[in-house]
Structure formats: C-alpha cells, structure tokens
TORKE-625089 format. One record per residue (C-alpha): residue in one letter; residue number from 1; z, y, x. Coordinates in steps of 0.02 Angstrom, whole numbers, always signed. Layout:
BEGIN
a, NUM, Z, Y, X
...
END
This chain:
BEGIN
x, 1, +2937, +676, +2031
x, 2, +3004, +837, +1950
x, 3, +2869, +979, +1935
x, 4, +2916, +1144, +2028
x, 5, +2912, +1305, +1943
x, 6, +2757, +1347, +2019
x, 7, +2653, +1190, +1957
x, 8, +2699, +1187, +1810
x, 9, +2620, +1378, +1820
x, 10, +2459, +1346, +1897
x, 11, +2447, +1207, +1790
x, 12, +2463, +1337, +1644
x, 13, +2336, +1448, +1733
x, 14, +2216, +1313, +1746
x, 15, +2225, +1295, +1566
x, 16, +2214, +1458, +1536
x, 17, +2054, +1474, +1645
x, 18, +1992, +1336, +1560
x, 19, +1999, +1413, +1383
x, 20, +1920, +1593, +1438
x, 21, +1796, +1487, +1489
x, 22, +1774, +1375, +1356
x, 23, +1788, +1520, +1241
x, 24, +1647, +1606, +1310
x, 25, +1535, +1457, +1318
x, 26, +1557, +1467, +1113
x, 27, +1533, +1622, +1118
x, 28, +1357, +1616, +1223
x, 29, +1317, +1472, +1107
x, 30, +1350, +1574, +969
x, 31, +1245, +1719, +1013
x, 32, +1086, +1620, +1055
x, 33, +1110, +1539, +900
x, 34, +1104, +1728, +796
x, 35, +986, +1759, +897
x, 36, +876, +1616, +845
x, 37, +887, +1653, +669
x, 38, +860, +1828, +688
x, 39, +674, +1789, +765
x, 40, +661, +1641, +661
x, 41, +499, +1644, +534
x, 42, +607, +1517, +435
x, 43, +780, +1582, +322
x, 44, +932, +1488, +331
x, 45, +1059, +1479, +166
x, 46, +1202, +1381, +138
x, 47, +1254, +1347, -83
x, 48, +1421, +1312, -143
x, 49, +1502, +1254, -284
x, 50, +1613, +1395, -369
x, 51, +1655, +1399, -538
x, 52, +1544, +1231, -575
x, 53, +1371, +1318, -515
x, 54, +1316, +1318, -338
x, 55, +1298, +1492, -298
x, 56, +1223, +1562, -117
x, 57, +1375, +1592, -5
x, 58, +1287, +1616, +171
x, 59, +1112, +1659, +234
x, 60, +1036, +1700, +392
x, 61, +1003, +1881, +438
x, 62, +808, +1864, +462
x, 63, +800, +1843, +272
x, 64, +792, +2070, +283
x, 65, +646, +2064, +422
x, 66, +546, +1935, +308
x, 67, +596, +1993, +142
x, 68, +663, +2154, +165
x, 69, +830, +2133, +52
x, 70, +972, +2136, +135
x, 71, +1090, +1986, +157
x, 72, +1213, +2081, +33
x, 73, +1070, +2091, -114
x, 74, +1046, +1913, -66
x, 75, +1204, +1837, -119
x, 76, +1214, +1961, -277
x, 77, +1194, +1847, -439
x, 78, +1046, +1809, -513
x, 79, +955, +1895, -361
x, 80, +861, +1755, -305
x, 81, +789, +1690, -499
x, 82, +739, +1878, -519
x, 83, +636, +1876, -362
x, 84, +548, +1695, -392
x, 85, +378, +1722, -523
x, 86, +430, +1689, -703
x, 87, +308, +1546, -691
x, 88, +365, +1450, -556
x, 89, +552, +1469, -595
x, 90, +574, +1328, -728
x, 91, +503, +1212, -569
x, 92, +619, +1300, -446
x, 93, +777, +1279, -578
x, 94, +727, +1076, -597
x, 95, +693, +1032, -425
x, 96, +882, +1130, -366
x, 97, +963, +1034, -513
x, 98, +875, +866, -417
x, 99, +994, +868, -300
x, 100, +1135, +784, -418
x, 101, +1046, +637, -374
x, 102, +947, +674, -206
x, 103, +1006, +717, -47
x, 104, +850, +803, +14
x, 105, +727, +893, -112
x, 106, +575, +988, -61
x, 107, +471, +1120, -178
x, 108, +387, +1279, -197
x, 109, +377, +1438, -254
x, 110, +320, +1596, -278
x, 111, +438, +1752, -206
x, 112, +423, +1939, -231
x, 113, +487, +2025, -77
x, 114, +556, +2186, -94
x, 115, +395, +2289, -72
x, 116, +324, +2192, -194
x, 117, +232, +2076, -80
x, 118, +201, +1892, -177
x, 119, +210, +1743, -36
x, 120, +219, +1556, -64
x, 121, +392, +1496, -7
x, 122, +414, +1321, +44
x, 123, +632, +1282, -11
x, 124, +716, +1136, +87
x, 125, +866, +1078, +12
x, 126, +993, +963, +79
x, 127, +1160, +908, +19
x, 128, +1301, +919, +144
x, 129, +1452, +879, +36
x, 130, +1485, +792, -124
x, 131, +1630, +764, -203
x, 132, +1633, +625, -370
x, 133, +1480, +635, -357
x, 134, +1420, +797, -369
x, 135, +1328, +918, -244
x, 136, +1448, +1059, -178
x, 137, +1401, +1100, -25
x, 138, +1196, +1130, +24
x, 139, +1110, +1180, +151
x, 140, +946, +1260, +120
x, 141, +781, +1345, +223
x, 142, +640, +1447, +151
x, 143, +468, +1448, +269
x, 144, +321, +1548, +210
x, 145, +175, +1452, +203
x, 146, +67, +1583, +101
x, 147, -60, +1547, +242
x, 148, -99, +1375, +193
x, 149, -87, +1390, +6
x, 150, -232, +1539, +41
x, 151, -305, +1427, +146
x, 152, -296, +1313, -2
x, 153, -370, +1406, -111
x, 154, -529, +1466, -16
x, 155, -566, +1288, +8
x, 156, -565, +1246, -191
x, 157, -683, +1402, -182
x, 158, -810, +1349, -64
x, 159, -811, +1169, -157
x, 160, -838, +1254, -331
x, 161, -989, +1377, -256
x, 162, -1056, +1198, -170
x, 163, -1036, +1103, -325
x, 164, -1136, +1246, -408
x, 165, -1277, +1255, -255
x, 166, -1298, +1064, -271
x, 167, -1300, +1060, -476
x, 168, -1441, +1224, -469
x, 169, -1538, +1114, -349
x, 170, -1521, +930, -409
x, 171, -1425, +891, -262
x, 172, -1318, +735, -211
x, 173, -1179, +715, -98
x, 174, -1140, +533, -21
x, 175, -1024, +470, +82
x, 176, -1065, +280, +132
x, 177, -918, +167, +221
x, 178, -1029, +85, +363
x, 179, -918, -80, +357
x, 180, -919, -101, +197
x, 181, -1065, -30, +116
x, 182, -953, +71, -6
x, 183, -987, +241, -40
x, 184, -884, +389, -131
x, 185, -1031, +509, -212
x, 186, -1025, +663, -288
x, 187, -1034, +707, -484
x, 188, -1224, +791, -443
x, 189, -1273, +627, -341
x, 190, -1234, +520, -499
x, 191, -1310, +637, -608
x, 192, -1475, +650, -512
x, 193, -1499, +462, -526
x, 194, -1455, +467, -711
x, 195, -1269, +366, -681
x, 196, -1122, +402, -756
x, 197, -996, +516, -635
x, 198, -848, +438, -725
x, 199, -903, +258, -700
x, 200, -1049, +257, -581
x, 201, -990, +149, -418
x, 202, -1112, +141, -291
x, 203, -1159, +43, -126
x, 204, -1272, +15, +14
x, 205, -1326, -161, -62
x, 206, -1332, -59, -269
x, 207, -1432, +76, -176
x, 208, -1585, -34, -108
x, 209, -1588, -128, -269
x, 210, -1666, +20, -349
x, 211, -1788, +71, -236
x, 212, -1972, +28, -278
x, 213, -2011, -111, -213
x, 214, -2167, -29, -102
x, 215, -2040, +82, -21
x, 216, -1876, -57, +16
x, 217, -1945, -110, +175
x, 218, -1973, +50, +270
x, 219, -1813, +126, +201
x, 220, -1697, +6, +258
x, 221, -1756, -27, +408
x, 222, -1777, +163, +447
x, 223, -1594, +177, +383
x, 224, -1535, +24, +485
x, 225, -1610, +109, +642
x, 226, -1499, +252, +615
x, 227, -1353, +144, +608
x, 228, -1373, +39, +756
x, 229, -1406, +219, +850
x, 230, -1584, +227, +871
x, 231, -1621, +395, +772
x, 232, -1493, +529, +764
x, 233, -1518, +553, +594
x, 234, -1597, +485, +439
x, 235, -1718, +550, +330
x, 236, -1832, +468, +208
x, 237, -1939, +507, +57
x, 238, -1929, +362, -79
x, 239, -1948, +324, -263
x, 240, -1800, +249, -324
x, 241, -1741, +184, -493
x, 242, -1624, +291, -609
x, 243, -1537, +267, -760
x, 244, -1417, +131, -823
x, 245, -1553, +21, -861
END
C-alpha cells in the first residue's frame, strides 16, 4: 500500500530518534574510554609511517600525569630518544626496528621524566597495519614497572651480602630434590667440601658415600626420619670426605 505523508514522517522521526540516540551512546562510550586513559597507570601511543620512519602520531593524555610532558612535547621529534638513557637507547632503537619482522615486540627501558625522575618503562609494541611488507601502523603502551626492577635489584643485594655471610663462615647452601636425590648447591657448599663449583654435581646417594663410615648409619637414618615426617627438622654432626679424591 502507498505510505501517507505522515508515515513516511514518523518513520523519519524514528530514525532520527534513533541516531540522537545512537550518537550519544558513542559519545558515552567515548568519554569512559578518555576517561580510562586519563586514570590509567599505563600510556597509550599509536606510530605511523610518514616519510619512511614511523613517527608517534597519537598518545593518550595520562602520558602528562605520569611523565609530566605534555602530549604536544610528546609527538615533537626526537622527544622520546632524548628522554630514554643513552645506554639503553641502542636496545630501544633495535627492538622498535624488530617489528619489520614481528608483530608483537616487548622491551625495556630507562625514561627521564620531566622532573628528572629515572623509571624503568616496560614498551609494548604491536603492528596494526602493514603494507608490502612493512610496519606502518603500531600500536604501542608504556607501564612503569620501576617497582619490580627495584625489587630486582634488592634481591641481587641480599644474595651478594648472603653469598658473603656464607663464604666468611664456611657455609653451604643445599637444595636436595626428595624424588630424585638431586640437589642444586651453592658455590660455598662445594667449596667447603673441597669440589669444584663449576663441575661439582651432587646427590643424596654422592653425599652418603663420603661420610665416614662410623657415622653413615646414624646419619641416614636420622635424615630418613626427617623425610618420612618423624622430626621436623634435621640436624646432624658428621665427618665426611672432601676433595676430588
């Protein structure tokens, strides 16, 4: 049948309606979104391809709270190579040129913010266009993870001032694999029973071989207790064996 006048304009009104709305849902969308990345620890990029480089064309508006430059110094040339240390930029130039043949590269760096402030940055990249070939399009994100690089380094610490408490002492570390009998020992350990750190392998079976023969007995079977949870710990005074020979 032939529309009338007047549905074909509440049909147009519907439409209408329809768009407003729709139009508002993006924008909503949009705004949580911005919002997101504003309270986001983590900074969003995109690189393109102009000129046969990818340069920075687009990044997230945290970048100023966590950095403190501005998203206009960040897409200035050369801004982000004379923010990374001098050291760790040969690394950060290799693993960006990676992505001419992978689609996802991971690395890290270390950043100066704009007061000065040195932090750790973990860079994300991923390719989201190619064309022959070639990367022109990525995607990028930059997390902080000074934290765990810190965290990193008092551990190394508190191994080197153990290494040195156990070497001062004549001290031995070792670390026994009940089902197997194999154990992973520290340098001192190896030392103390005049082995070889580099080449010294030992095990539960290697380990009663050397004791003196007036002392296997008790050991073992004080050390076998433990195991089959009838002490809740092991402790034993024995004479033992050293060298290679």
């Amino acid at each position: 049948r032939v529309r009338t006048h007047l549905e074909l304009k509440q049909a147009r009104d519907r439409l209408a309606d329809e768009n407003v709305k729709l139009a508002a849902a993006r924008e909503r969308a949009s705004a949580a979104l911005r919002n997101l990345l504003l309270t986001s620890p983590t900074i969003v990029y995109q690189m393109r391809e102009i000129g046969g480089r990818l340069v920075p064309v687009e990044v997230s508006e945290n970048l100023t709270r966590l950095t403190g430059y501005t998203v206009e110094e960040a897409l200035a040339p050369e801004w982000w190579a004379s923010a990374v240390r001098p050291e760790d930029l040969p690394g950060a130039l290799a693993a960006v040129a990676r992505t001419a043949t992978e689609d996802s590269v991971s690395h890290e760096f270390r950043f100066r913010k704009k007061d000065g402030t040195v932090v750790w940055v973990q860079d994300q990249l991923s390719v989201t266009l190619r064309e022959e070939g070639r990367p022109v399009q990525i995607t990028g994100s930059w997390s902080d993870v000074t934290a765990r690089h810190e965290a990193d380094a008092l551990l190394r610490e508190s191994e080197q001032r153990l290494r040195l408490a156990l070497r001062a002492t004549r001290q031995g570390l070792i670390d026994i694999d009940v089902a197997t009998g194999a154990a992973v020992v520290s340098r001192e350990y190896a030392e103390v029973h005049g082995q070889d750190p580099a080449t010294f392998v030992e095990t539960a079976e290697f380990w009663a071989s050397r004791l003196h023969p007036d002392d296997r007995e008790r050991a073992t079977l004080a050390f076998s207790n433990y195991l089959a949870g009838g002490a809740e710990s092991y402790r034993s005074e024995v004479r033992q064996r050293v060298g290679t020979e």
